[in-house]
Structure formats: C-alpha cells, structure tokens
N, C-alpha and C positions, 0 to 999 in steps of 0.2 A: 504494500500500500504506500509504506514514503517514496518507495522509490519512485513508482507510476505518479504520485504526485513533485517530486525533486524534477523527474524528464518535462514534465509539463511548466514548473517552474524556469527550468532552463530554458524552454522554446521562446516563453514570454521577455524573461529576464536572463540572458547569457552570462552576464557577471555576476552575482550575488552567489555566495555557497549557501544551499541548505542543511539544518544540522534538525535533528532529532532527539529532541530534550524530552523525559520522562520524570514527573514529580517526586515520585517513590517506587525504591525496590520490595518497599515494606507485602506490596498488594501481586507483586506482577516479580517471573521471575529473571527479567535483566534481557539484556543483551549475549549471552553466552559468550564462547569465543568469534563472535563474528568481527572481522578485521576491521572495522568500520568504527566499535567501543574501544571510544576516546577519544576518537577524532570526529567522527559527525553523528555518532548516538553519544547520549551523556546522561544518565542517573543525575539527580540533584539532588537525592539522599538516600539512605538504605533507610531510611525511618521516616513513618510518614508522622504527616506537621504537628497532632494533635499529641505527638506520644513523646515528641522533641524533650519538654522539659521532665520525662523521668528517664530519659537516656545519661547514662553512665558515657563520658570522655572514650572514644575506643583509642 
C-alpha cells in the first residue's frame, strides 16, 4: 500500500522523498527486517502514548 501510494506521489511530485512513520510498536508488530527500517519506515515508539508515563528509562 505505501508503496502504490510513494509511485503515485512520485508521478505528481518527483523530488520530495516519502517516508512511512508509525505511532507505536506497542499495537502492531514493526517493520521486521525489511531494508527500508530506518530509513523511510520509522517506529516513533515501542510504547504507545497513554502508557509513556509508567515506562521505566530502557
């Protein structure tokens, strides 16, 4: 699905890079090894936002 929408972006817009940002790993299980995690998919936490203040420092 991002990708079919990234080619479609490209047609419109040739320079802009698209990246694929997910709110939490808390629900959903990541990107695996796919070559693409950390450079245009990116996690913005392993904990989702409500549970932030009882997380322990990892």
């Amino acid at each position: 699905m991002f990708i079919k929408r990234e080619n479609n972006l490209k047609e419109k817009f040739p320079s802009p890079k698209a990246y694929l940002l997910i709110m939490s790993l808390a629900n959903w299980l990541g990107f695996g090894n796919r070559p693409n995690n950390g450079s245009k998919y990116f996690s913005l936490s392993k904990y989702w936002p409500v549970d932030l203040d009882n997380v322990k420092q990892d």
